[in-house]
C-alpha positions in Angstrom: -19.2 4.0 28.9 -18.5 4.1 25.2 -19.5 8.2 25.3 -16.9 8.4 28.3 -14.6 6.7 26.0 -15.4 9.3 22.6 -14.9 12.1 25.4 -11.3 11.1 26.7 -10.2 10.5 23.6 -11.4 13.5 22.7 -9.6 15.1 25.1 -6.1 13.9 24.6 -5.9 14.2 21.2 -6.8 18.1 22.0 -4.1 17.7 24.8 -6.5 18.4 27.7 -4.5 16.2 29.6 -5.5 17.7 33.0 -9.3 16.9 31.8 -8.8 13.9 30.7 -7.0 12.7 33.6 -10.1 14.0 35.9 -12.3 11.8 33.8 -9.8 9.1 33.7 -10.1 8.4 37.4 -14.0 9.1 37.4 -14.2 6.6 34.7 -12.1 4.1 36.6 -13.9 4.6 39.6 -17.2 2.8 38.4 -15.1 0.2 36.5 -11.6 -0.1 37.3 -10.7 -3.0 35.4 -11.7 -1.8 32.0 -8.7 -2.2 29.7 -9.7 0.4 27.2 -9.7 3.3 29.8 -6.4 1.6 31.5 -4.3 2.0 28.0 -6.1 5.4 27.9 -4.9 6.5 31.4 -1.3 4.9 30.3 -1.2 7.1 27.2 -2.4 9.9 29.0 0.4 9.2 31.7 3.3 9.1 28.8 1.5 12.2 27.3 2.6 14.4 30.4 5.4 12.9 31.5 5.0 10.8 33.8 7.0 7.6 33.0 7.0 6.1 36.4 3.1 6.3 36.9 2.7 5.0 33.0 4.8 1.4 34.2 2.7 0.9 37.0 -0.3 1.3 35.1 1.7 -1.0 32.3 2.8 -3.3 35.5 -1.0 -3.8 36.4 -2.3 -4.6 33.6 -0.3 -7.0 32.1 -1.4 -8.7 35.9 -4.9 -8.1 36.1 -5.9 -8.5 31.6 -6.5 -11.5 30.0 -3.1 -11.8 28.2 -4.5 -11.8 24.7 -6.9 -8.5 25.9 -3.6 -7.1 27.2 -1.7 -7.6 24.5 -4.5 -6.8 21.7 -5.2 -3.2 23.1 -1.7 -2.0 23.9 -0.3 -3.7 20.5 -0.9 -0.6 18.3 0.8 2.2 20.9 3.7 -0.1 21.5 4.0 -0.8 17.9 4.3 2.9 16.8 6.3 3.7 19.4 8.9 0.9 18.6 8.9 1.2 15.1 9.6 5.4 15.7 12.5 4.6 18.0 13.8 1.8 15.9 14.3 4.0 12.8 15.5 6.5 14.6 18.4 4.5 16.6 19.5 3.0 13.3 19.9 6.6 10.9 19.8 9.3 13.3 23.8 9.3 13.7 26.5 12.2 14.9 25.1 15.6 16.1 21.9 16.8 15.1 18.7 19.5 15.7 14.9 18.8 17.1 12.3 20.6 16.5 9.4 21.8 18.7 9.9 18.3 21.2 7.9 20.3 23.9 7.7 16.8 26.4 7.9 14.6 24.4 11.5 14.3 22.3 12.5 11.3 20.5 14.4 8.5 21.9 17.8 8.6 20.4 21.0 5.6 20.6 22.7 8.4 22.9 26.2 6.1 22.4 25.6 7.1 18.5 24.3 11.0 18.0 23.8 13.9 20.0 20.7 16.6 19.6 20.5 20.1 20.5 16.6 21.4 20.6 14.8 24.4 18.9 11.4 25.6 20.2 9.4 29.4 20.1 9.0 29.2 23.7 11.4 29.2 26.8 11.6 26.3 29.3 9.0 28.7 31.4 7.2 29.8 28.6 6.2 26.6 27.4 5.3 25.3 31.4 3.0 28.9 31.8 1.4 28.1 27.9 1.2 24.1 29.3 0.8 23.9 32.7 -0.7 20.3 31.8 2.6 19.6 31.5 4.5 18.5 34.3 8.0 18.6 32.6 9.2 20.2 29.4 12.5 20.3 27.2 14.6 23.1 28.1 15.6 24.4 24.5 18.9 25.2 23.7 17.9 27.6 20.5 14.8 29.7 20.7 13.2 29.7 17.3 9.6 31.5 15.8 9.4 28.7 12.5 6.8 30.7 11.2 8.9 34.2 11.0 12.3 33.6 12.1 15.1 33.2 9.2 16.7 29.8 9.9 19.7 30.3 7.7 21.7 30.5 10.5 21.8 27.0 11.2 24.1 25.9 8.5 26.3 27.2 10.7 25.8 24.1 13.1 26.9 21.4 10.5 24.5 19.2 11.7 24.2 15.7 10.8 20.5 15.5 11.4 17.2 17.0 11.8 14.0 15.8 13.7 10.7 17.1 12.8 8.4 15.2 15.0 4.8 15.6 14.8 6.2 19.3 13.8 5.5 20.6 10.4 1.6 19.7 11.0 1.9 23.2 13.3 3.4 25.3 11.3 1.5 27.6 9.4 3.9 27.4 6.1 4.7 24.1 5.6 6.3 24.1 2.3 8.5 27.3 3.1 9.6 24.8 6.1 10.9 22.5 3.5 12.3 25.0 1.5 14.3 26.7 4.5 15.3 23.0 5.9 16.0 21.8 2.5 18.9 25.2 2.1 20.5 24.5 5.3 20.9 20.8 5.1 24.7 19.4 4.1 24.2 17.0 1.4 23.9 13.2 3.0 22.1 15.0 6.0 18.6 13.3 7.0 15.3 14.6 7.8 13.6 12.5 10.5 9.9 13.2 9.6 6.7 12.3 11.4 3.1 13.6 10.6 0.1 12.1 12.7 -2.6 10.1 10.0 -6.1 12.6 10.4 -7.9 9.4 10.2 -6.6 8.5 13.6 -6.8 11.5 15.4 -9.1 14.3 16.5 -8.8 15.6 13.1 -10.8 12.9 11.5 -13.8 15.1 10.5 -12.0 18.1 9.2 -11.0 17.9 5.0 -8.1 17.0 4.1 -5.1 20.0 3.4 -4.9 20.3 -1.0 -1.6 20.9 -2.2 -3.0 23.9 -3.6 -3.8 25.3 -0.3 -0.8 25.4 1.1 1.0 26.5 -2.6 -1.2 30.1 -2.1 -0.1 30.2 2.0 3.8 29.9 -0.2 3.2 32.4 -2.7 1.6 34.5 0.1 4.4 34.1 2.4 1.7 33.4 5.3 3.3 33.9 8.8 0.5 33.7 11.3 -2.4 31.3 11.6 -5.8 32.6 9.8 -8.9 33.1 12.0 -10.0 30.5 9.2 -7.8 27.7 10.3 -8.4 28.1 14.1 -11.9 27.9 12.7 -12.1 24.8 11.2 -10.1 23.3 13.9 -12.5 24.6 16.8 -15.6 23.2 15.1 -14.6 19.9 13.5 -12.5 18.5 16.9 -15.3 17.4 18.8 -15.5 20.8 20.9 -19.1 21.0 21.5 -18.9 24.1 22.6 -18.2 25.8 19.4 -17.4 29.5 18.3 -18.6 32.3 21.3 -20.7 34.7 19.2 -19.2 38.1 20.1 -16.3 39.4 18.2 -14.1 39.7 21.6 -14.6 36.3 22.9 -13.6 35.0 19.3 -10.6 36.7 19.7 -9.9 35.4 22.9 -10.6 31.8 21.9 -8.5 32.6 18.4 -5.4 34.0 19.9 -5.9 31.1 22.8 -5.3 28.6 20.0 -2.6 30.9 18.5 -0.5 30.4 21.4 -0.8 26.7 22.4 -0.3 25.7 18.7 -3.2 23.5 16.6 -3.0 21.0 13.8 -3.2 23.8 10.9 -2.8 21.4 7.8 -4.2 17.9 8.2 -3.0 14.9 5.8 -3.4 10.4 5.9 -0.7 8.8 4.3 -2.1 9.1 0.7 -2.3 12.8 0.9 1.2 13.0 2.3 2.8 11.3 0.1 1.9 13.0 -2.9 2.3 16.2 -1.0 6.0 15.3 -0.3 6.3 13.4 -3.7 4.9 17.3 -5.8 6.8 19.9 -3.5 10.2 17.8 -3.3 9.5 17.8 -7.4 8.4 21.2 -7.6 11.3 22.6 -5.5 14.0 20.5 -6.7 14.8 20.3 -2.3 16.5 17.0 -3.3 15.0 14.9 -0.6 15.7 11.1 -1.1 13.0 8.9 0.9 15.4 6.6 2.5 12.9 4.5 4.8 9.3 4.6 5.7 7.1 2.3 7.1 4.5 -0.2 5.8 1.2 1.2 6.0 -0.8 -1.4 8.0 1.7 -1.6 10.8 2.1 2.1 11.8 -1.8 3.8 11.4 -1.8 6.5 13.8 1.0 9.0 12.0 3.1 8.4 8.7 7.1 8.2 9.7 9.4 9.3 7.3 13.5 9.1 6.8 14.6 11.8 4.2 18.3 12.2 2.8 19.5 14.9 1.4 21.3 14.4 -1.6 
């Protein structure tokens, strides 16, 4: 059970949702009352949309779990989720911009701000590139962040910005900054979220050095390196590894390319001083205005910036 468990895990941190549902039910199958792979099939259920099955899954276990196993096992998700969405209905206020939601936006207090979203793929696109996915955010600016000019959007006047479990993707992050940092009004904020390697399917890859990604700057990198796709594909958990003809690594490389990885990997520590050096560096005149203690949120670092 505790390999199934390392596999579906596995599999939705590489969003393989499709496969891990499949092994989800098998799982379930020889022991349907297992709470671990219950909160896994109710993550997995969220993951893809599907809001109605996750509630009954919620609905079921909070009757058939011990109340403090229910509780215990669902405490961390919940808690992330809550504390997200609570930051986010308290600053994010007026009209604003998201970033790359795909299916999975951020909850907003809809009475208080509006968002528009921004993503490199169409509606259709995305569903052809996903078809995991059952639904996906119909974007109302189509946008490559890795060569398009985004200067145009200080045209917009917007009040915020979401980058959620965004800039992780991208395969410049500081000319990200730099770009965002030029079209934001001053008093503007920066809703940022980076998932926490140490709690994801990144776990065994190193850490990104600030020095890293200062060469992928000064290179003006706009495509992800066979290097980085690399890494990815053999420190994930993919057992499967590298094919060894040229061709099939190109397949598998421009695979990756288009469904999007995890190029640049940080925990909070490494984040912080990343922010902390380029915001220095830069002079982008980001103010942390809120974050998060450490020990309640582990899975991803959650950040409100201010432009001053």
């Amino acid at each position: 059970m505790d390999e199934e468990i390392i596999k579906i895990k596995s599999l939705l941190d590489s969003e393989k949702f499709e496969e891990a549902n499949m092994a989800l039910e098998e799982a379930l199958n020889k022991q349907s009352f297992s709470g671990e792979l219950l909160t896994l099939k109710w993550q997995c259920k969220i993951k893809i949309g599907e809001f109605q099955e996750a509630n009954k899954i919620l609905s079921f276990m909070e009757n058939t779990l011990d109340k403090e196993v229910y509780q215990g096992i669902i405490c961390q998700s919940l808690n992330t989720i809550n504390i997200r969405k609570q930051l986010a209905y308290e600053y994010l206020v007026g009209r604003g911009i998201e970033f790359g939601a795909l299916h999975n936006p951020l909850p907003i207090h809809r009475k208080k701000a509006s968002v528009v979203y921004a993503d490199r793929l169409t509606k259709l696109q995305a569903l052809q590139r996903f078809p995991e996915l059952k639904e996906v955010i119909s974007p109302d600016l189509i946008i490559d962040f890795d060569k398009d000019d985004i200067s145009f959007l200080v045209n917009y006047d917007f009040d915020f910005f979401i980058a959620n479990h965004f800039i992780e993707h991208v395969a410049n992050p500081i000319r990200f900054l730099r770009d965002l940092s030029s079209v934001m009004k001053s008093g503007s904020i920066l809703f940022l979220t980076v998932p926490n390697k140490e709690y994801t399917f990144d776990k065994k890859r190193g850490l990104t050095e600030n020095e890293h990604l200062w060469q992928d700057y000064i290179n003006n990198e706009t495509n992800i390196s066979d290097e980085h796709i690399e890494d990815f594909v053999l420190n994930t958990g993919d057992k499967i590894g590298l094919p060894a003809t040229p061709s099939e690594r190109k397949k598998i490389f421009n695979m990756h390319r288009g469904r999007s990885i995890h190029v640049h990997v940080w925990n909070r520590f490494s984040f912080d001083n990343f922010l902390n050096w380029i915001n220095y560096k830069l002079d982008l005149r980001f103010e942390v205005m809120n974050t998060h203690d450490p020990n309640t949120v582990l899975d991803e670092m959650i950040y409100l910036l201010r432009k001053q």
